[in-house]
C-alpha positions in Angstrom: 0.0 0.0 0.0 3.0 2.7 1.0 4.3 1.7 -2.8 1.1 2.3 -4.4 0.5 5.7 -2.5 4.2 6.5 -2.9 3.8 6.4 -7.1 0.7 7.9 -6.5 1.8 10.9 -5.2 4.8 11.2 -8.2 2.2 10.6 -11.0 1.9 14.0 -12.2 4.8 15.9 -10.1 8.0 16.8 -11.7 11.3 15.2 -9.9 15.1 15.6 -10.7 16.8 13.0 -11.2 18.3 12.4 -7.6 14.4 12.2 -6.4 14.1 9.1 -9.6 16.8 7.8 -8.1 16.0 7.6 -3.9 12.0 6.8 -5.2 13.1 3.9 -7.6 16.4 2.9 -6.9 14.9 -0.5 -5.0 13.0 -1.0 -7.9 15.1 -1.0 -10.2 17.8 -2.9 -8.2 14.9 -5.6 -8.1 14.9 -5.6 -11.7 18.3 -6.3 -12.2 18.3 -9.0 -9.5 15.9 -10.8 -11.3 18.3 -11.2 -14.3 21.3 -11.9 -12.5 20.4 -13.8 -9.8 23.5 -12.2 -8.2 23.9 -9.2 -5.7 27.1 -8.0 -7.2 26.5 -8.5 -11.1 22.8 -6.9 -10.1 24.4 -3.4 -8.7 26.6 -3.6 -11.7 23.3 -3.4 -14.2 21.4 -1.3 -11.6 24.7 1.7 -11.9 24.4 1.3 -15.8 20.8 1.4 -16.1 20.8 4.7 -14.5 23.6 6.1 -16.5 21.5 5.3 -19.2 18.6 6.7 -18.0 20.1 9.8 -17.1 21.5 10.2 -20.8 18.2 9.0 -22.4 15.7 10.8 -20.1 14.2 12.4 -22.7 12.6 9.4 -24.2 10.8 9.0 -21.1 8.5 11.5 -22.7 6.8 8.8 -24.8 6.5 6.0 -22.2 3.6 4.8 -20.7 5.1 4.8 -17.5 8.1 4.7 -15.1 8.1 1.6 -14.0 8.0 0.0 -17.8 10.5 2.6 -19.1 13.4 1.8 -16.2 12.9 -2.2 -16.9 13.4 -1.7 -20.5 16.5 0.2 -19.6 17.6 -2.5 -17.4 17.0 -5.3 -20.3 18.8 -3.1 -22.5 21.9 -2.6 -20.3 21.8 -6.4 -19.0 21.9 -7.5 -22.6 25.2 -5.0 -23.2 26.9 -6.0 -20.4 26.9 -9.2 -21.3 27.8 -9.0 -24.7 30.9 -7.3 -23.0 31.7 -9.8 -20.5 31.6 -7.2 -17.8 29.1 -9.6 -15.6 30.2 -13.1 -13.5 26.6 -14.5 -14.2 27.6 -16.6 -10.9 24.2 -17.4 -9.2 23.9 -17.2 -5.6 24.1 -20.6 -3.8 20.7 -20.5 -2.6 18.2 -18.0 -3.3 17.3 -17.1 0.5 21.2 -16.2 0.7 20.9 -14.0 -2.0 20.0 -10.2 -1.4 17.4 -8.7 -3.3 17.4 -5.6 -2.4 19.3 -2.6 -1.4 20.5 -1.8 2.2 21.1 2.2 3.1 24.5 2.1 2.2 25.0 0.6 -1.1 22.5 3.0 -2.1 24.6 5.9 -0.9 27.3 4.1 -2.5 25.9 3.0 -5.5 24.9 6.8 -6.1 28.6 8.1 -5.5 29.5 5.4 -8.2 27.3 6.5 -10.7 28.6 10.0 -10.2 32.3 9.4 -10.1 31.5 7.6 -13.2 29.9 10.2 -14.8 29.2 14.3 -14.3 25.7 13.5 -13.3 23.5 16.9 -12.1 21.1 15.5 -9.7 18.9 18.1 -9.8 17.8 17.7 -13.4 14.0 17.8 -14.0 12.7 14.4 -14.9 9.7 14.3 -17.9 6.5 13.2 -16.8 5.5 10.1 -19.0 3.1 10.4 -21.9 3.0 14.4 -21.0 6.5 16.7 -21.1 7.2 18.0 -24.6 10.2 17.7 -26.2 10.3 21.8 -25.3 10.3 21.4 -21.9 12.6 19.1 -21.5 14.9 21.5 -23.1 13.7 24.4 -21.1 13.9 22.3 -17.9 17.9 21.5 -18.9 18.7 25.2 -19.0 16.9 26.2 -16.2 19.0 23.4 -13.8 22.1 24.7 -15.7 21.6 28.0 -14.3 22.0 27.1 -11.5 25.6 26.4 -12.1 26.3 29.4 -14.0 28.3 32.6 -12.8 27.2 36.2 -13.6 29.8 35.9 -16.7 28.1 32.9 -18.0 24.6 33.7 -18.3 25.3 37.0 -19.6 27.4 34.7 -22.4 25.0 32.3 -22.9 22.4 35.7 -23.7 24.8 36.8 -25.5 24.8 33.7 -27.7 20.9 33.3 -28.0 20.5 36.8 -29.2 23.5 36.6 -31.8 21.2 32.7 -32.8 18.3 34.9 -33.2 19.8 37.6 -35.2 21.2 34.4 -37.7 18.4 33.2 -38.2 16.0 36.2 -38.5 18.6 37.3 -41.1 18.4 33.8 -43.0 14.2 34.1 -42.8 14.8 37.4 -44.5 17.7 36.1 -47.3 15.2 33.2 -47.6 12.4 35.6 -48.4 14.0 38.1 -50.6 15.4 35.0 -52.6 12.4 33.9 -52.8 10.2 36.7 -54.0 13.1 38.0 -56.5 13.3 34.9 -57.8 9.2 34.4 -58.2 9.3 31.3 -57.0 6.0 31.4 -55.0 4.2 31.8 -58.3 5.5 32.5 -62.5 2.9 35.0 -62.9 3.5 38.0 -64.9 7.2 37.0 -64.4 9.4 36.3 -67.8 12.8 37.9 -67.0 15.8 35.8 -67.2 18.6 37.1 -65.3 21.4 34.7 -65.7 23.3 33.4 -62.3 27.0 33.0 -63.7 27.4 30.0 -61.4 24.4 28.1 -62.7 27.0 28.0 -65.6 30.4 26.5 -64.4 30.5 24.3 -66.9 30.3 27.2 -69.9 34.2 28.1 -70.5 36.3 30.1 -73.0 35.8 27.2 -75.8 32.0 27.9 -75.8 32.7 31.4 -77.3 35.3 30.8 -79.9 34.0 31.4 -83.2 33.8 29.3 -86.3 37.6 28.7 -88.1 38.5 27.9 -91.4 39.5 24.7 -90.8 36.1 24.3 -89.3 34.2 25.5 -92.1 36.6 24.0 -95.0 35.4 20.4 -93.1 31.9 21.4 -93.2 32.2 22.4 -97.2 34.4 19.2 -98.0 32.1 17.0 -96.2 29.1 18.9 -98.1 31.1 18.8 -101.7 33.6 16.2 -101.3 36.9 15.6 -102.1 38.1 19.3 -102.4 42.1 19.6 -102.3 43.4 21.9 -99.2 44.0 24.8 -101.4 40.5 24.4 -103.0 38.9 24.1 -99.9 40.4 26.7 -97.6 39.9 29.0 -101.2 36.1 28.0 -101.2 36.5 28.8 -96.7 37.6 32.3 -96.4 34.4 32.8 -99.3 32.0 31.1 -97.0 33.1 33.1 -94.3 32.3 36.2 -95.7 28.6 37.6 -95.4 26.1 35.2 -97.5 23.4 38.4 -96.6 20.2 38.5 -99.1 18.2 41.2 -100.2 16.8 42.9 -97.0 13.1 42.3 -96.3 11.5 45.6 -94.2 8.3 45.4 -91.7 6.5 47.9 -94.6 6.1 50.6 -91.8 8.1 53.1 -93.1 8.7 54.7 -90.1 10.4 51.4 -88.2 12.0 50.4 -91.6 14.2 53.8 -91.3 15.1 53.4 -87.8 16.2 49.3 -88.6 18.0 51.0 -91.6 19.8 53.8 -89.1 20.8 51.4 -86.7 22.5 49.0 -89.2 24.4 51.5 -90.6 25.9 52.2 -87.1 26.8 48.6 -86.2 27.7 46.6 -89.7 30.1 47.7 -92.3 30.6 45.8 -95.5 33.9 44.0 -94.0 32.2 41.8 -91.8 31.4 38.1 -91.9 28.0 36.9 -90.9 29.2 35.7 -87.5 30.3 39.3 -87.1 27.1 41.1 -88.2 24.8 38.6 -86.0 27.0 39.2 -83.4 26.7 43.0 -84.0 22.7 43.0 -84.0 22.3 40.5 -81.4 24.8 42.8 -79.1 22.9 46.1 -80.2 19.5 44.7 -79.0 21.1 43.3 -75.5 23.0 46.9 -74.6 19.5 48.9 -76.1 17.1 47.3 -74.4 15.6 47.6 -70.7 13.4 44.7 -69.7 10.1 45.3 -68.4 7.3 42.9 -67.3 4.6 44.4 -70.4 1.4 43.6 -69.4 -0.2 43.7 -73.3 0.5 40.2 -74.3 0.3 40.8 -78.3 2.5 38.5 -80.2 2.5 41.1 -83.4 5.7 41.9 -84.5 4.3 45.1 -85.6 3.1 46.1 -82.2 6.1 44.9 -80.2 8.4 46.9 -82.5 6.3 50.0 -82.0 6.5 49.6 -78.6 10.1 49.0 -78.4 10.7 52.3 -80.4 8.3 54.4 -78.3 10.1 53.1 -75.0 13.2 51.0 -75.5 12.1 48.4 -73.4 10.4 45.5 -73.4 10.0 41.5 -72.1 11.3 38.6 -74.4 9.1 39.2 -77.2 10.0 42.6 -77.6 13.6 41.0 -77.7 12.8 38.5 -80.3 11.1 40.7 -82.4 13.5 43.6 -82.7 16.2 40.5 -83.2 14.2 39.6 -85.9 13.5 42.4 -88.0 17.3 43.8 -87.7 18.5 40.2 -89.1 15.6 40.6 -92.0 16.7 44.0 -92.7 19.8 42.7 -93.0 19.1 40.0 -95.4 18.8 37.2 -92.8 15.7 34.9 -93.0 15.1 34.9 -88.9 12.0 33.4 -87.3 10.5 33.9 -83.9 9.8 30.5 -81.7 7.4 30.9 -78.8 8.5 27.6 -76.1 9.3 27.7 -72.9 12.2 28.5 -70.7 13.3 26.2 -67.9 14.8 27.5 -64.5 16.3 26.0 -61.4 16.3 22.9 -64.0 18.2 20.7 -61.3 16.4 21.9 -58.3 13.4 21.4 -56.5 12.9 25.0 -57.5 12.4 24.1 -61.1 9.6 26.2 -63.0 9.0 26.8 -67.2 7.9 30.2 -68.3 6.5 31.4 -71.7 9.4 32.5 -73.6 10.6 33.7 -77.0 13.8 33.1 -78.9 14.8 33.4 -82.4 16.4 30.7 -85.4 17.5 30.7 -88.8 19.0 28.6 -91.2 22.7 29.9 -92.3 24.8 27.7 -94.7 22.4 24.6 -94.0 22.7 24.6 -89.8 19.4 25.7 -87.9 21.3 28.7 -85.3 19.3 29.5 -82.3 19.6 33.1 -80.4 17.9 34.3 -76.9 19.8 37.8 -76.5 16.9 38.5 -73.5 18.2 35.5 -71.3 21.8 36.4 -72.3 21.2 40.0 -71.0 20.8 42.0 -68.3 17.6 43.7 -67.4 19.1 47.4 -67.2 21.3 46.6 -70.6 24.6 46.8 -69.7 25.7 43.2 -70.1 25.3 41.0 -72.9 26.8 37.4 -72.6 27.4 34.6 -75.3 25.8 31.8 -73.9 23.0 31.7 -76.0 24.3 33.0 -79.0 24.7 30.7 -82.4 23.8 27.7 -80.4 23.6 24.7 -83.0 23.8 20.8 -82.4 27.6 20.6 -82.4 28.9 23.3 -80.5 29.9 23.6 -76.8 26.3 25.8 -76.7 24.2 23.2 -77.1 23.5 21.3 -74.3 23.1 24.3 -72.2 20.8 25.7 -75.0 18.5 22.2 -74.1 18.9 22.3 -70.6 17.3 25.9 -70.5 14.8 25.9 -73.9 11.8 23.9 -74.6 10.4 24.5 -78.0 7.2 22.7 -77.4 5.0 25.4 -78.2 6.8 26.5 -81.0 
């Protein structure tokens, strides 16, 4: 009955660990005695068990109870003691010879064992089963460390928590900002495409080397076959030389003069086709502004007019002015409306509508996307998009980042 009213009255009172220890200590010791069947070997397992207990006391949150949580740890440390050979597993020559219990001082003793074993604080709050959170077993550790704590080492440890809080409030706020520069909450009304330089590590000096002779005296041998070196680098430095048609204007007469003014700023007869793409596609990245253009017409027209009126625009307005400088000229250039993947290894992966331009020179399909290769204030215009064809370094970026389905 004095048992029963003695659990009773811990039920639902918090204890440290020292009061675990005095309330259950027989207990427990009974436990052990019941594997061994040997006073020594017993207070051996009952020393461990509590080590254990001590270090695991927070697991004592999900138990049912006490009494079944400290005779699991007994079975568990029996089991590892003997699996070390730490235990004599000599039984007792008779059972009524054998003590099953405790006596006052082997529990004094027992308890200065445990602690010269380890830096035990006694006065650590114990979880009540089935009912302390995970929190308060935190916040009861602290408060019991507190009490061992100078002037010097709480003002530290406040020290420390507001410097924790100040880390991660600023992370919560990176996180954020990333997040809403970045759109990646929702791809609304978002089709910029600011390029992140590391996203393309493997992009190096080789991607941006243009087309040599001996590149395109291959191409024209493999084409025409059995043409001598001297024939064939002959027929090259012709092939690398502008193959420009007749230009083709919009028919506005207005845009058609300004296409014609800014051509005759950035091309002069001298240059290869390489070299006047490369001029058009470097005007339109350093010209244009981007902005988000809530009129959604696809009209070359209209985006051109727009352009003009504002210098600015999203990646149609790009495409479009791309376009009608290459027809101008006399470079067949299409628009393709697909869709741009970004993030495309992350869990932050998204598609947006997009538009990009092609055309066909000396019988290779070129793509061009001088919006993703630029900045959005147009001051920077990069070459990772530029010319990309099945067969240069280009190309797997180019279908890492493009998907042409809706084209």
């Amino acid at each position: 009955m004095a048992r029963l009213a003695n659990r009773k009255k811990y039920q639902k009172k918090r204890e440290t660990f020292l009061q675990l220890y005095n309330r259950t200590c027989d207990r427990v010791f009974g436990y052990a005695f019941e594997l061994c069947l040997n006073h020594e070997d017993a207070l051996t397992v009952c020393r461990e068990a509590y080590i254990d207990m001590y270090f695991e006391i927070g697991t004592l949150r999900t138990a049912s109870s006490v009494e079944h949580w400290q005779r699991k740890q007994v079975e568990r440390t029996m089991r590892y003691l003997v699996r070390k050979n730490r235990l004599s597993m000599l039984h007792e020559k008779t059972l009524q010879d054998a003590a099953d219990s405790l006596s006052a001082d082997e529990r004094e003793d027992l308890w200065r064992r445990i602690n010269r074993t380890v830096d035990i604080d006694p006065w650590r709050l114990v979880p009540v089963p089935g009912k302390s959170s995970l929190l308060s077993v935190l916040a009861d550790q602290a408060v019991s460390d507190l009490s061992y704590m100078g002037p010097g080492d709480i003002a530290k440890m406040v020290l420390t928590a507001l410097l924790a809080l100040a880390v991660a409030g600023g992370g919560l706020f990176g996180a954020y900002y990333f997040l809403s520069r970045r759109g990646a909450g929702s791809v609304d009304g978002m089709e910029e495409i600011f390029l992140d330089e590391r996203s393309y590590s493997e992009y190096n000096a080789k991607s941006s080397v243009q087309v040599t002779d001996e590149e395109i005296n291959a191409l024209i041998k493999e084409a025409f076959g059995g043409l001598d070196d001297e024939g064939g680098l002959t027929v090259s430095r012709q092939a690398s030389r502008s193959t420009a048609k007749e230009p083709v204007y919009t028919g506005n007469q207005e845009i058609d003069d300004q296409l014609q003014v800014i051509l005759r700023e950035i091309i002069t007869d001298d240059m290869g086709d390489t070299e006047r793409l490369w001029a058009i596609y470097y005007y339109v990245g350093r010209n244009t502004r981007y902005d988000n253009v809530k009129d959604k017409s696809e009209d070359s027209l209209t985006l051109l007019q727009y352009y003009f009126a504002v210098k600015s625009g999203d990646s149609r307005h790009y495409a479009a002015l791309f376009q009608a400088l290459c027809r101008a000229a006399g470079y067949e250039c299409d628009v393709v409306k697909g869709r741009f993947v970004l993030n495309s290894d992350t869990e932050f992966r998204r598609d947006i509508l997009h538009y990009w331009n092609r055309m066909q020179l000396n019988g290779m399909y070129y793509y061009f996307d001088c919006e993703a290769d630029s900045d959005q204030f147009g001051t920077q215009v990069r070459e990772y998009y530029f010319m990309a064809t099945d067969g240069n370094a280009k190309w797997s970026i180019w279908n890492r980042d493009h998907d042409s389905a809706l084209g």
